[in-house]
C-alpha positions as CSV (number, residue, x, y, z in Angstrom):
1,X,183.9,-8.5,4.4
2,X,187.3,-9.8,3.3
3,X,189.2,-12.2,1.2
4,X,191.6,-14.0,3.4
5,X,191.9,-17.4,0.4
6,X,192.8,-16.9,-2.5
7,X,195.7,-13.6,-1.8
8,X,195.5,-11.7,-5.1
9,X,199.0,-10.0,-5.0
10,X,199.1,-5.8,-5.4
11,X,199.7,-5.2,-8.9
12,X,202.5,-3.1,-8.3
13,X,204.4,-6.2,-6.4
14,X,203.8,-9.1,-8.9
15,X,205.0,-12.5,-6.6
16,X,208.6,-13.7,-7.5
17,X,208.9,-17.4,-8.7
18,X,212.1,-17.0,-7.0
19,X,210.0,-16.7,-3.8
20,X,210.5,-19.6,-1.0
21,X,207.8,-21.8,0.3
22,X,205.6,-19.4,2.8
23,X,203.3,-22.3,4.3
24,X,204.8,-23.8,7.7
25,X,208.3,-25.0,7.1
26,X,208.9,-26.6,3.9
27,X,205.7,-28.7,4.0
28,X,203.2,-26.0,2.0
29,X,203.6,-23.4,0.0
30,X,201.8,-20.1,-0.3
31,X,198.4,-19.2,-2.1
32,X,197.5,-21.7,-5.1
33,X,197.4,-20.0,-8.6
34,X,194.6,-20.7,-11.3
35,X,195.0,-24.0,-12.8
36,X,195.4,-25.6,-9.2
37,X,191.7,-27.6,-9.3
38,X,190.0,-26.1,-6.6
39,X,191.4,-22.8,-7.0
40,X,189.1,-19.8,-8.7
41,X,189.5,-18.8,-11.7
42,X,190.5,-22.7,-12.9
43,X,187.8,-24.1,-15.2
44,X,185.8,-25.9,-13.2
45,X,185.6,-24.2,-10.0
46,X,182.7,-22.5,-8.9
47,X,182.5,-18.9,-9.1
48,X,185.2,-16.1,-10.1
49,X,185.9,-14.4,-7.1
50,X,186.0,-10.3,-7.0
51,X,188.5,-7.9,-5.8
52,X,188.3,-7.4,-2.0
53,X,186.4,-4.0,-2.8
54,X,183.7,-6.3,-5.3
55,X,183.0,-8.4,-1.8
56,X,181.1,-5.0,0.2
57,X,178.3,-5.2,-3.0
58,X,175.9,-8.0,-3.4
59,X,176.8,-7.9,-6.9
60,X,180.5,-8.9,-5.8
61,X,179.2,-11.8,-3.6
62,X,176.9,-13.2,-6.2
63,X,180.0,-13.2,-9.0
64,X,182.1,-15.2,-6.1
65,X,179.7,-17.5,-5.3
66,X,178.4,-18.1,-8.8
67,X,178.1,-21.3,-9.9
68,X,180.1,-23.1,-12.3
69,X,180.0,-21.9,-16.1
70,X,177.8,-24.6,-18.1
71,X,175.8,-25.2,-14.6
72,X,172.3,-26.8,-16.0
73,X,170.1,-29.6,-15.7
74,X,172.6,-31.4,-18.2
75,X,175.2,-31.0,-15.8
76,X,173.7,-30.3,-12.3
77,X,176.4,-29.4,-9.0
78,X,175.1,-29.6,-6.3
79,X,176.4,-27.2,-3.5
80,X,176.1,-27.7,0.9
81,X,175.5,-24.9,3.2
82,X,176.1,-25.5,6.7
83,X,177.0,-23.3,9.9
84,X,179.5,-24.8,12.8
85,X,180.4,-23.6,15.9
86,X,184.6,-23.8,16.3
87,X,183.9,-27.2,18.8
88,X,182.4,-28.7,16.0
89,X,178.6,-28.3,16.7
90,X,175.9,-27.9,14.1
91,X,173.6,-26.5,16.2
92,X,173.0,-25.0,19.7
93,X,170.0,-25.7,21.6
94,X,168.1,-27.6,18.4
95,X,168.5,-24.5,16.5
96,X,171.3,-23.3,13.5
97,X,170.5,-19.3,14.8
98,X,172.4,-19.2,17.7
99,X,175.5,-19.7,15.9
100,X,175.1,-17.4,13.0
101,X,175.3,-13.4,12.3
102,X,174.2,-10.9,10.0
103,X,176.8,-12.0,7.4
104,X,176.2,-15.3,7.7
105,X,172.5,-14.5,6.9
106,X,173.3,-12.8,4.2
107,X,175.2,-15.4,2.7
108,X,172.2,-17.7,2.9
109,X,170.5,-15.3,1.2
110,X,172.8,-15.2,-1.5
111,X,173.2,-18.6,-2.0
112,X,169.1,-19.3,-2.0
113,X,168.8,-16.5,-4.9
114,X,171.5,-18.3,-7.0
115,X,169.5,-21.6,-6.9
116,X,167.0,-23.5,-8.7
117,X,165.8,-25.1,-5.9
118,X,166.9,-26.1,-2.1
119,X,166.7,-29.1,-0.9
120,X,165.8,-30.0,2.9
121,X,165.1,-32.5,5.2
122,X,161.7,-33.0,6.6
123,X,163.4,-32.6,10.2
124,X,165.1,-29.8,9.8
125,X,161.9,-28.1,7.8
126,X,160.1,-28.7,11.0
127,X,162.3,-27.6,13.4
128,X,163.7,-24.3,11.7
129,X,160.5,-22.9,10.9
130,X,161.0,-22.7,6.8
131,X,158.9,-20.9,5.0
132,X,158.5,-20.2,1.0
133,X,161.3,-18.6,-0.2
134,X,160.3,-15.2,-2.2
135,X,161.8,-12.9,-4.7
136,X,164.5,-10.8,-4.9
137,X,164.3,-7.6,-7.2
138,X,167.9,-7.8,-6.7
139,X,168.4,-11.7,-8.7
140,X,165.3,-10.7,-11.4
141,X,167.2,-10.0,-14.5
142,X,170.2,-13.0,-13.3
143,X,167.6,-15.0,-12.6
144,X,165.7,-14.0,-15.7
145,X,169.1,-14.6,-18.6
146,X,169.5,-17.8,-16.7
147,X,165.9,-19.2,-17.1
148,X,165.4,-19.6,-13.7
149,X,161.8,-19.2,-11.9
150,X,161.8,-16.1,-9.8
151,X,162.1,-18.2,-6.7
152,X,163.7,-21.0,-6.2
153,X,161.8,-24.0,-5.0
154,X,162.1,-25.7,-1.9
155,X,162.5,-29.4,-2.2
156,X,161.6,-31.4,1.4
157,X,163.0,-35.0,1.5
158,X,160.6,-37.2,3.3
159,X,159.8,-40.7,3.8
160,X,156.0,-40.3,4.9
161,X,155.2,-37.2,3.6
162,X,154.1,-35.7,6.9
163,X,154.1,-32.4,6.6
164,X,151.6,-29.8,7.2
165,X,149.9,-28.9,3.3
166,X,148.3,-26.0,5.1
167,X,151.6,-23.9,5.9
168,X,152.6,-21.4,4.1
169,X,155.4,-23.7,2.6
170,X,152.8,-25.1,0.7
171,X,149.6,-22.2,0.5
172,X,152.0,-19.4,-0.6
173,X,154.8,-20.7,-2.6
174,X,155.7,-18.6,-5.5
175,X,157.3,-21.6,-6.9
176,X,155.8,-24.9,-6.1
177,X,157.1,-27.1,-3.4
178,X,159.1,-29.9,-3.8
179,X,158.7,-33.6,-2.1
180,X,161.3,-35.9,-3.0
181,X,159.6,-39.7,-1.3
182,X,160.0,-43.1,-1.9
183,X,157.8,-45.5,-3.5
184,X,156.1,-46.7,-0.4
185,X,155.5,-43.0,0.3
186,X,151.6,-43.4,1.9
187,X,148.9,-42.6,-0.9
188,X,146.8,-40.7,1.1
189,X,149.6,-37.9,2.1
190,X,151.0,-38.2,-1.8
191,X,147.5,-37.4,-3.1
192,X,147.1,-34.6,-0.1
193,X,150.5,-33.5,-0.8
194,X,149.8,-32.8,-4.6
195,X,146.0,-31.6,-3.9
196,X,147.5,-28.5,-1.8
197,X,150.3,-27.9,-4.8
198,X,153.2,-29.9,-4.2
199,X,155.3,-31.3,-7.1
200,X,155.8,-35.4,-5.9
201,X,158.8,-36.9,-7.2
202,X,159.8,-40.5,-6.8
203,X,163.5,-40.5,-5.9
204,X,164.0,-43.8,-3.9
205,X,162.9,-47.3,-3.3
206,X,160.5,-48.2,-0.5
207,X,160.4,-45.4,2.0
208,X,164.2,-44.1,1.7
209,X,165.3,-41.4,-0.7
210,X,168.7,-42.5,-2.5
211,X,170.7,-39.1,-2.3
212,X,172.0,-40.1,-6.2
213,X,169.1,-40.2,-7.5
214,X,167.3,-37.2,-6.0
215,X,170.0,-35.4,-7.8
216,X,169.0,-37.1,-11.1
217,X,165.7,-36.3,-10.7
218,X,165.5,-32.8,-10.0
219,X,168.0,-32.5,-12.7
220,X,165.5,-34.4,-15.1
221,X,162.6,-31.6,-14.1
222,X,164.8,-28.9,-15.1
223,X,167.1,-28.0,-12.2
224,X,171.0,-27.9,-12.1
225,X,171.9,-25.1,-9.8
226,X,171.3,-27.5,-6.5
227,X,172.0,-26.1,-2.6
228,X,171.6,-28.0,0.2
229,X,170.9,-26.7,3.9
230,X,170.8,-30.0,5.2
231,X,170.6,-31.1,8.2
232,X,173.1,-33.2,9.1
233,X,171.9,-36.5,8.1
234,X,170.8,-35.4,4.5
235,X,174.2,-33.6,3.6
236,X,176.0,-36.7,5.2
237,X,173.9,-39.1,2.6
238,X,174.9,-36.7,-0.1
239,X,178.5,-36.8,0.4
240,X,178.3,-40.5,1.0
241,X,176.6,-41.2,-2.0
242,X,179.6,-38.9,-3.9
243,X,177.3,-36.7,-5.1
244,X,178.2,-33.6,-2.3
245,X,180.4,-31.1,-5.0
246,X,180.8,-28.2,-2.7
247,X,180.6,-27.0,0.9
248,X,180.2,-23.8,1.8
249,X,180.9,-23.6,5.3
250,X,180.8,-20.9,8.1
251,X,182.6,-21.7,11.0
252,X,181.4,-19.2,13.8
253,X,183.8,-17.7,16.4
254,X,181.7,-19.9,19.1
255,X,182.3,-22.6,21.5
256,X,179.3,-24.8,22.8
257,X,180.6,-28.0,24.3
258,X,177.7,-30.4,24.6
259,X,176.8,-32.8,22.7
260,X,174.8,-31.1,19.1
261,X,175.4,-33.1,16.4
262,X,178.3,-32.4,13.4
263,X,177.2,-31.1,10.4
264,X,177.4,-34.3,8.6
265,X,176.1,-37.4,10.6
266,X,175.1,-41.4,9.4
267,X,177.4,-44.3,8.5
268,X,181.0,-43.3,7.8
269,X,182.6,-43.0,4.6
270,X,184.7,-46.1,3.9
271,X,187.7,-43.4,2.6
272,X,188.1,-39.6,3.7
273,X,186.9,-37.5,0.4
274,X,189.4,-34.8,-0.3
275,X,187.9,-31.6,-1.0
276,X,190.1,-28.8,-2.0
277,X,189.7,-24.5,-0.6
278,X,188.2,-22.3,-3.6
279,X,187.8,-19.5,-0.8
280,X,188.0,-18.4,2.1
281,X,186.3,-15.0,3.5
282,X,185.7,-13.1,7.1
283,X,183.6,-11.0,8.7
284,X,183.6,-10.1,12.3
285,X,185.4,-13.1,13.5
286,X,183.5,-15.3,11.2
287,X,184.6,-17.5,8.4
288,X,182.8,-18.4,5.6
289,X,184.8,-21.0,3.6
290,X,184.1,-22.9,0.1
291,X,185.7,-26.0,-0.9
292,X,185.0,-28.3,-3.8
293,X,185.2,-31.7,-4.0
294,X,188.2,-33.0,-5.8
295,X,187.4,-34.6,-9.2
């Protein structure tokens, strides 16, 4: 894997501030330095990326992806995940796998060990087969000095609480699951729900979830370090609601044409949000890109 965003110059060839813009034309200018909000290595942008060498060990990835220093259920950020094809789709085929690789898994990997807890849509829990998320020797002792559980927790939004309490999402959870409902949230599935395990939290009026206030919640039960995998309709209420701090995207070498859905869908944002490049990384063909959401 490489660095392609930020360019660290050799250290034998420091960058002239005589240099001339190197972007197209005169219109933008080369790679952003620290203090550029956005940028690594500015306070306030998640992780501190490694040397292009750092990026071929997990400990490397997991120092470039960190999250921000002071991260904690004082000050939670909450980070996206998301895969698209280069046409735009989220998905081929109902599924996210098509348009990933081995990199791209391992990324998801990485970012899962460096939460407290992922947060999901009922949909997309159904349809992607998840699981409990387990372990890794790898994360114990960062995991450990940060006072995280060994695993993160899965957190499922849902409106009815229909979910199956006898999956192993539920039955073999190191940590317990999350359901994020409303207050009209059936009493019968709540009690089920808790009965096999589950941790019920009220983040929402009626039977919708308000994406804010999820975020307050979990942060109110202990967890700061937030990821997101969607799908699409969650992460688009969470950048709606202004409360979306980073995406890490991977934008796959792939063209689908039909009609999947983007990776953010529901009402449109009454203003674009700006979000600025922290870094930008490639594989095989694949890019797997991080921006933060201007403050």
């Amino acid at each position: 894997m490489r660095r392609l965003y930020p360019v660290h110059p050799a250290p034998d060839l420091p960058a002239s501030p005589s240099a001339g813009p190197t972007g197209r034309e005169a219109g933008t200018t080369g790679p952003l330095a620290p203090g550029t909000p956005g940028v690594p290595g500015t306070p306030g942008t998640p992780g501190t990326p490694g040397t292009p060498e750092d990026l071929g060990t997990l400990e490397g990835l997991a120092e470039a992806y960190a999250y921000p220093p002071g991260t904690d259920a004082s000050a939670p950020w909450l980070r996206g995940n998301m895969v698209s094809s280069l046409d735009g789709a989220a998905h081929h085929a109902g599924h996210s796998r098509p348009l990933s690789c081995e990199a791209d898994v391992r990324i998801l990997g990485l970012l899962r060990a460096l939460a407290d807890v992922v947060v999901v849509g009922a949909g997309t829990i159904r349809t992607e087969g998840y699981g409990p998320l387990r372990a890794r020797k790898a994360f114990a002792g960062r995991r450990a000095a940060l006072g995280q559980t060994p695993a993160p927790a899965i957190a499922v939004v849902t409106s009815g609480c229909d979910l199956d309490f006898s999956s192993p999402l539920f039955t073999e959870a190191l940590t317990p699951t999350v359901l994020l409902t409303g207050t009209a949230a059936p009493e019968a599935r709540v009690r089920a729900a808790r009965e096999a395990g589950a941790v019920v939290i009220t983040a929402g009026e009626g039977t919708g979830v308000d994406p804010a206030r999820a975020v307050r919640e979990l942060a109110r039960h202990g967890w700061g370090r937030l990821l997101t995998e969607g799908g699409p309709q969650l992460l688009g209420q969470f950048a709606g609601a202004g409360v979306l701090d980073e995406l890490c995207l991977t934008i796959a070498p792939l063209v689908t044409s039909g009609d999947a859905s983007r990776i953010m869908s529901g009402p449109g944002l009454d203003e674009p949000r700006r979000f600025s490049p922290a870094s930008i990384l490639e594989e095989d063909g694949f890019l797997f890109t991080r921006y933060v959401r201007n403050r």
